[in-house]
N, C-alpha and C positions, 0 to 999 in steps of 0.2 A: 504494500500500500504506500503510495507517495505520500508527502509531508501533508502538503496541501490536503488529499483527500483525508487521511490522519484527525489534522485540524476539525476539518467541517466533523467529521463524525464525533470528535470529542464535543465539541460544540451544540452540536445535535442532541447527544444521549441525554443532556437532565432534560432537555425539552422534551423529547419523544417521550421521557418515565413518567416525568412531572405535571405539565403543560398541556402535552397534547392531548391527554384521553378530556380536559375539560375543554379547552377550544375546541377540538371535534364534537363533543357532544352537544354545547353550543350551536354550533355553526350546522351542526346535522339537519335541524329539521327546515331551515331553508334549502339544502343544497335538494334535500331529497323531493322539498316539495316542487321543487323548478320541475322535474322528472315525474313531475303526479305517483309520488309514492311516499307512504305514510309509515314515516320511519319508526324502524324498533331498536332493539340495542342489538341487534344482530346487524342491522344496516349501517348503525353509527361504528361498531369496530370494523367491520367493511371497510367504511370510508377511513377511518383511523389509519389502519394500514395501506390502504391505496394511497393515500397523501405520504406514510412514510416513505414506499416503496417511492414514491416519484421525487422527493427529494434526495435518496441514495443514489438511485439510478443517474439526475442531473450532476449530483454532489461525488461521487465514487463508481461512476463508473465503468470506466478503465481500468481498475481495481478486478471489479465484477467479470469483463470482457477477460482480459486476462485471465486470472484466477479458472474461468470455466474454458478455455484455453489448453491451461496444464491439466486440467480436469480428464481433459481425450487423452492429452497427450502420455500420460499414464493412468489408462483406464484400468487395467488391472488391481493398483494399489488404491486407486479414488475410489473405487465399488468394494474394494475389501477394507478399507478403513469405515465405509460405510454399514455392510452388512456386520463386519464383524464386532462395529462401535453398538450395535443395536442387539445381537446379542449377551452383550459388556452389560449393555443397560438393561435388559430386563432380568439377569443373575445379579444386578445392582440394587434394583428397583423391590426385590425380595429379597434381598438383605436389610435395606431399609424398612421396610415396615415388617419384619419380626423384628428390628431395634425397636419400633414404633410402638407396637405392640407391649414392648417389656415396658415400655417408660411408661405408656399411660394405660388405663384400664377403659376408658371411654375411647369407641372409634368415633378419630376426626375424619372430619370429609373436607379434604381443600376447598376454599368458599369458590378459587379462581376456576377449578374443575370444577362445581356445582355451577356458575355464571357462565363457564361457556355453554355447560347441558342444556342450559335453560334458553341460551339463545339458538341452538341446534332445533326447539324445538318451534320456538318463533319464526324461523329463516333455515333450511337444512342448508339451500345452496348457498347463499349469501358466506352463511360461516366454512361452509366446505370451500370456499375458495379462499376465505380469510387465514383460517387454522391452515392448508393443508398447501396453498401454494404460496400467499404475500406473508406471511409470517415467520415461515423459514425464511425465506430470502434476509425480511428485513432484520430480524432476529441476528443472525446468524451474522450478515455485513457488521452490526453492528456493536454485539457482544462476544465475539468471537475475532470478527476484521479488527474491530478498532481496539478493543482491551487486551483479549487475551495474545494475539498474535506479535502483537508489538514488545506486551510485558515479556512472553518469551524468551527473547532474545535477550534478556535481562537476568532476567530469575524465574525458572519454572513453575515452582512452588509460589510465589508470589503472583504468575498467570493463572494456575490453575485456580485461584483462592478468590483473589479479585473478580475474576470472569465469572464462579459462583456466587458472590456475593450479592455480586451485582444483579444479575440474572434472574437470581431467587429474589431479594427485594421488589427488582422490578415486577417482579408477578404480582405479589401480596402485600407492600407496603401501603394501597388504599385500605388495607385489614388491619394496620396497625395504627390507625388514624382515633379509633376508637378507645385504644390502649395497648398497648404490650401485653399481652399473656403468655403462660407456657405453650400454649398451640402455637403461637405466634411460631416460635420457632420452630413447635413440628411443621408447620405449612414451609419455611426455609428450607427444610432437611429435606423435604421430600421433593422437591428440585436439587439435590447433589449427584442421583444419577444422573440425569439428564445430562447437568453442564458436565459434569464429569465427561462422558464420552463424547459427547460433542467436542469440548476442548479436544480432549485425544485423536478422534477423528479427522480435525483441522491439523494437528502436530504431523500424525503419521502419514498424511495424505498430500500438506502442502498447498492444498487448494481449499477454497470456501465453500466449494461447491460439493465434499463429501461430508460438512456438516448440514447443510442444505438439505441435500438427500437424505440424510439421517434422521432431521430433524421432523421432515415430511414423514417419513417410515413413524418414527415415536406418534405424531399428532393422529395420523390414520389411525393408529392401534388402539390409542387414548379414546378416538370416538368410537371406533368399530365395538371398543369392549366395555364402552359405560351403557 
């Protein structure tokens, strides 16, 4: 990733976590009604990520071009950092919740998973094109391109930690608005597999475009099996 595109995405990220989900939601119900359609929260995350995705793509992407470039250019290791990152995570993702399980006696249900169910049920297709194609993309450009890829090269451990951090807040920190609890953190924890191989997917692969695919692979799975 170039300096310049670097920049804008640092630049970007508190806007995209902070900012935009309330200026889209704002701004949703005029864009939708120019188009005589009466927006739900499945149509405002739609538009959420459509406006992300069109700022990456203007802001980063050469990046993008590139990256899905080397993508062919070693298809072999790009599909196997892919499938094998997604086997990684679901041997992850049950290890996780039998940790879950011991800490607490009550099952949680991530609010962010129950919110998307809810709008799957308002809009199927709206969200299947949200969750399954513009959200990796934008996702992944900018949690993986711009944090983890760069820390990298710096200190792994400090990549991998940060890029979860981040990642997981950005899901659930509208859930800690109310307060901090102990769930709070279990809804953290249960985004480590994910960034977890995702990062790893990105490291072993070299291209963004095998957390991409990855990322799609996990979100399909998430709806296929709720």
């Amino acid at each position: 990733m170039r300096k310049k595109e670097l920049i804008c995405g640092l630049i970007y990220l508190p806007i995209y976590i902070f900012l935009m989900p309330t200026v889209i939601g704002y701004s949703a119900n005029g864009f939708f009604t120019f188009f005589e359609v009466r927006p739900s929260d499945a149509h405002v995350t739609l538009l959420y990520y459509f406006v992300s995705l069109l700022f990456i793509l203007i802001c980063m992407g050469s990046f993008l071009k590139e990256s899905f470039r080397a993508f062919f250019d070693r298809l072999g290791q790009s599909l196997r950092a892919s499938f094998l990152g997604y086997l990684f995570y679901v041997l992850l993702l049950y290890a996780v919740s039998i940790l879950v399980s011991i800490l607490i006696i009550q099952q949680v249900t991530n609010p962010n998973t129950a919110a998307v169910q809810k709008q799957l049920l308002q809009n199927s297709r709206a969200m299947m094109l949200a969750s399954l194609v513009l959200a990796p993309i934008v996702e992944e450009t900018l949690f993986r391109g711009v944090i983890f890829g760069p820390l990298l090269k710096i200190n792994r451990i400090a990549a991998y930690a940060l890029s979860f951090l981040v990642f997981a807040i950005y899901h659930v920190w509208q859930y800690m608005l109310s307060g901090i609890t102990p769930q709070f953190f279990i809804y953290l924890l249960q985004y480590l597999p994910g960034s977890i191989v995702l990062s790893w997917s990105y490291e072993k692969s070299g291209t963004i475009w095998s957390p991409i695919l990855l990322h799609m692979l996990i979100n399909s799975a998430t709806i296929y099996f709720s």
